[in-house]
Backbone as CSV, one residue per row, in Angstrom:
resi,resn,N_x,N_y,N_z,CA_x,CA_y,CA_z,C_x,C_y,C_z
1,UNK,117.929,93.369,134.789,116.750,92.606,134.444,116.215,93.114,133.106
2,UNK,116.001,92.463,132.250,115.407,92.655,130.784,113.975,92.712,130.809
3,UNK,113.760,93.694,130.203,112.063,94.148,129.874,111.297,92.014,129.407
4,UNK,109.911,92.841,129.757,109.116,91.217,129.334,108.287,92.208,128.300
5,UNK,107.846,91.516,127.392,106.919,91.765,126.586,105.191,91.417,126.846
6,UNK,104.908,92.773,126.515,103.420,92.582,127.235,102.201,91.743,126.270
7,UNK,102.575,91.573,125.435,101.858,90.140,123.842,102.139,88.880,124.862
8,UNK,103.409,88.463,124.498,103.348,86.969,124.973,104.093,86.920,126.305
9,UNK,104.108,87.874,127.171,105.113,87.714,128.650,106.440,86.837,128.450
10,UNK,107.275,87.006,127.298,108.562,86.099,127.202,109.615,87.519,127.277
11,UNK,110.714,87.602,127.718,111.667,88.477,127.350,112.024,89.470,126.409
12,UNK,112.431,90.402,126.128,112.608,90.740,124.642,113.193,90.109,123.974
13,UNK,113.778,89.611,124.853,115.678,89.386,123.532,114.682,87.881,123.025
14,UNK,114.203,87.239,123.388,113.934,86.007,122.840,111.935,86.221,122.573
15,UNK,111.828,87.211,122.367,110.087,87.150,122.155,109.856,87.236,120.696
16,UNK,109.439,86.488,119.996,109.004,86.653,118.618,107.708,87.345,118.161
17,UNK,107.054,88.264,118.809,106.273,88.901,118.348,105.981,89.707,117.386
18,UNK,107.299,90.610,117.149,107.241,91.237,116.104,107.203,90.631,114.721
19,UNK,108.470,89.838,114.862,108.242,89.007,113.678,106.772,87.921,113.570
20,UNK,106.292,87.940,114.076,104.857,87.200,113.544,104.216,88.219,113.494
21,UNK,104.219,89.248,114.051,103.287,90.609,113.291,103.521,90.965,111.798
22,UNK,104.877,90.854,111.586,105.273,91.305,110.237,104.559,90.266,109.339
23,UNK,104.428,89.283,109.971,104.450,88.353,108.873,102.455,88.082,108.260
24,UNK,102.168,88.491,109.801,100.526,88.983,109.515,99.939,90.370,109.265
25,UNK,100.702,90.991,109.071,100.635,92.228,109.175,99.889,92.751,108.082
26,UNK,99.757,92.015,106.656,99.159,92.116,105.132,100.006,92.942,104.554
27,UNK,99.857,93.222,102.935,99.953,94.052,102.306,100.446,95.536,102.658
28,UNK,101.073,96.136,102.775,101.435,97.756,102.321,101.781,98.084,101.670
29,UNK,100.759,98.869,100.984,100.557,99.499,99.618,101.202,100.578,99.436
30,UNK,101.918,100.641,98.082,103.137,101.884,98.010,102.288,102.599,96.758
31,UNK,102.337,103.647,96.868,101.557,104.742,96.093,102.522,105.984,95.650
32,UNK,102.034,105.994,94.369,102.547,107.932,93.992,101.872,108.697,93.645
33,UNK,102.048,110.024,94.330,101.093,111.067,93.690,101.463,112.282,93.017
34,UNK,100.957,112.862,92.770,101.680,114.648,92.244,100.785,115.300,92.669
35,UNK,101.353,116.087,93.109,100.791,117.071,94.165,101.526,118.447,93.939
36,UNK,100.716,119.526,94.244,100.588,121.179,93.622,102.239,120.898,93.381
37,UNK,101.676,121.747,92.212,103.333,122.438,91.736,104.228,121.298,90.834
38,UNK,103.557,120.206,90.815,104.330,119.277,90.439,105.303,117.850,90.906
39,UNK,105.143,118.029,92.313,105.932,117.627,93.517,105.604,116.124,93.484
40,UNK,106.097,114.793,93.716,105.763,113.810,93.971,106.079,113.533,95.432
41,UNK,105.294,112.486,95.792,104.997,112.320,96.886,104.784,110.576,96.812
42,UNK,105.784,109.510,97.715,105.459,108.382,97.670,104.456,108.043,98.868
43,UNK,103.366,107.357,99.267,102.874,106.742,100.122,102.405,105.467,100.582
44,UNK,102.853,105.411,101.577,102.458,103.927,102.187,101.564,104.309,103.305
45,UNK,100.153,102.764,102.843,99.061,103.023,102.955,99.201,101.430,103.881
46,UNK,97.933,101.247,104.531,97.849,100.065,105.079,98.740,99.619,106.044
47,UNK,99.117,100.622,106.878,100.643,100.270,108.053,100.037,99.822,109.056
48,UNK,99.999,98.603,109.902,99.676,97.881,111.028,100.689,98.615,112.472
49,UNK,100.288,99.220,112.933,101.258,100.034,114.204,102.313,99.151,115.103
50,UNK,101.301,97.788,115.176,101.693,97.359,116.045,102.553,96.100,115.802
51,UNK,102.863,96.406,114.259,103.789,95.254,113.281,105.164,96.316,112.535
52,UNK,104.856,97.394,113.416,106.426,98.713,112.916,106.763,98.765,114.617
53,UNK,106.034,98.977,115.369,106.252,99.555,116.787,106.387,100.492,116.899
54,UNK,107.330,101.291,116.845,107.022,103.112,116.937,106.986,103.580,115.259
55,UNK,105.648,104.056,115.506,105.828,104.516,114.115,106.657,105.594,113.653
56,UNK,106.973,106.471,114.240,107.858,107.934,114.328,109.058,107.259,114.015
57,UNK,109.813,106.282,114.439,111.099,105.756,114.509,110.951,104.670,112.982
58,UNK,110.107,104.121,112.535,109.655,103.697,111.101,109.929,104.284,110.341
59,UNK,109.410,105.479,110.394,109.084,106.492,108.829,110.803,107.246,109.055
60,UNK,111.315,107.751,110.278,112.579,108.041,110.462,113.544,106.803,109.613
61,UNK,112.982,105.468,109.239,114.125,104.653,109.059,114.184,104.793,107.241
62,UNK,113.180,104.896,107.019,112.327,104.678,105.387,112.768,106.016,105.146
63,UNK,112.788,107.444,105.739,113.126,109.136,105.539,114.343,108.700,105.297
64,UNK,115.133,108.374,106.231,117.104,108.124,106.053,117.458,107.495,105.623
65,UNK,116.771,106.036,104.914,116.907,105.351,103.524,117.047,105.744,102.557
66,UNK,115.508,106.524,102.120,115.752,107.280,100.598,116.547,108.703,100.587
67,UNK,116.564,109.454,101.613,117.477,110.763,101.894,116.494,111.598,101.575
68,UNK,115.237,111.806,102.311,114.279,112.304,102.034,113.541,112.895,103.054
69,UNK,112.520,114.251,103.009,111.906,114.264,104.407,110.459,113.645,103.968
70,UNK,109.857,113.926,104.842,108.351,113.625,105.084,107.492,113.553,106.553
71,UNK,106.426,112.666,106.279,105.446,112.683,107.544,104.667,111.418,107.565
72,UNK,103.773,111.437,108.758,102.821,110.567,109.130,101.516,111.492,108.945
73,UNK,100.396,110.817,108.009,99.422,111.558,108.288,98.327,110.716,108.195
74,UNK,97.103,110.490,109.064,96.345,109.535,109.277,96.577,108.206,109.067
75,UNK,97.895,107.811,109.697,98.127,106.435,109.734,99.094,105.785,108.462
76,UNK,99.359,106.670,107.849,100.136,106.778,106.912,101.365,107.439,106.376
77,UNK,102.364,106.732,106.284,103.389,107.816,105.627,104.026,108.118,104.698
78,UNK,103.957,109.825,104.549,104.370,109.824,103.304,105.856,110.632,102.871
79,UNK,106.606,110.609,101.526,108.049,110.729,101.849,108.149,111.088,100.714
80,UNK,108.838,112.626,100.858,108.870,113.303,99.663,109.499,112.914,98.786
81,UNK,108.997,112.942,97.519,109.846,112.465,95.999,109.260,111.313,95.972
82,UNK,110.075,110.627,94.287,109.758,109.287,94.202,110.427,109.079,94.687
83,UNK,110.457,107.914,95.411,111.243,106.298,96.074,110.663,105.107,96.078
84,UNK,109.737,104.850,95.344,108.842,103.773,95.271,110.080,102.208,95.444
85,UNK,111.047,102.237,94.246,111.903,100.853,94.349,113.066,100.940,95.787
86,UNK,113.121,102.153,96.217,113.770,102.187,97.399,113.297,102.093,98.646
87,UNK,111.447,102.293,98.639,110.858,101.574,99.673,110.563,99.958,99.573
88,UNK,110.238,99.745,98.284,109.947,97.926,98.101,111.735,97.512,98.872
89,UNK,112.471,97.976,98.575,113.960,97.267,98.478,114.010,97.624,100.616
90,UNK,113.676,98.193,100.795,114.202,98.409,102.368,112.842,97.675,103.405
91,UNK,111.632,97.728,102.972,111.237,96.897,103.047,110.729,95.601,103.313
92,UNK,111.273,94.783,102.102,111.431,93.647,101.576,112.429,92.672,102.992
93,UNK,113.930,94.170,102.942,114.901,93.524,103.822,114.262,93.298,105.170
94,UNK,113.552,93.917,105.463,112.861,94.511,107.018,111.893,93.100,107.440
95,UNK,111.106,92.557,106.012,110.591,91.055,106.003,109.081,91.579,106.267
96,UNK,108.774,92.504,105.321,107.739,92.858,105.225,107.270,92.367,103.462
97,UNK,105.796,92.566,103.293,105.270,92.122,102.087,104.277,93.408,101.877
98,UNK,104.481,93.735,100.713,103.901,94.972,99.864,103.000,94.787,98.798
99,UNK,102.047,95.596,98.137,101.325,95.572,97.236,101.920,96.791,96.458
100,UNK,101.081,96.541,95.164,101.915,97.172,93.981,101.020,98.447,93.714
């Protein structure tokens, strides 16, 4: 028996929820900073939880994209180094929409 989804009670395999989350989900804003020592640091700001689903397993997908570590910190994650065109580009594929 296949899980039901607790949004719209339809199945997984056929529930479109996520994808209409993504698609309302707004803007996520990609940021760079420098931080002690010189270090950059990319961040994405504005993450809807419940338009990624696990966030831990998110930032794991965006970390093993750019080949990078990092974290979640108040709702946000951030991923060491630049990767700014390698988060728009993974992203983009994922059918998400970003701010600049």
């Amino acid at each position: 028996m296949s899980e039901i989804c607790k949004t719209c009670g339809l199945p997984k395999e056929i529930c479109g929820c996520e994808n209409i989350a993504k698609e309302y989900q707004g803007e996520i804003r990609i940021s760079v900073d420098k931080r002690r020592y010189g270090k950059m640091v990319t961040i994405l700001e504005n993450i809807d939880p419940d338009s990624v689903g696990d966030m831990e397993s998110f930032a794991k997908e965006l970390k093993t994209h750019c080949a990078c570590g990092g974290t979640i910190k108040g709702g946000n994650i951030e991923l060491q180094g630049f990767h700014k065109k390698k988060v728009v580009e993974k992203l983009r594929s994922m059918g998400f929409t970003m701010g600049q």
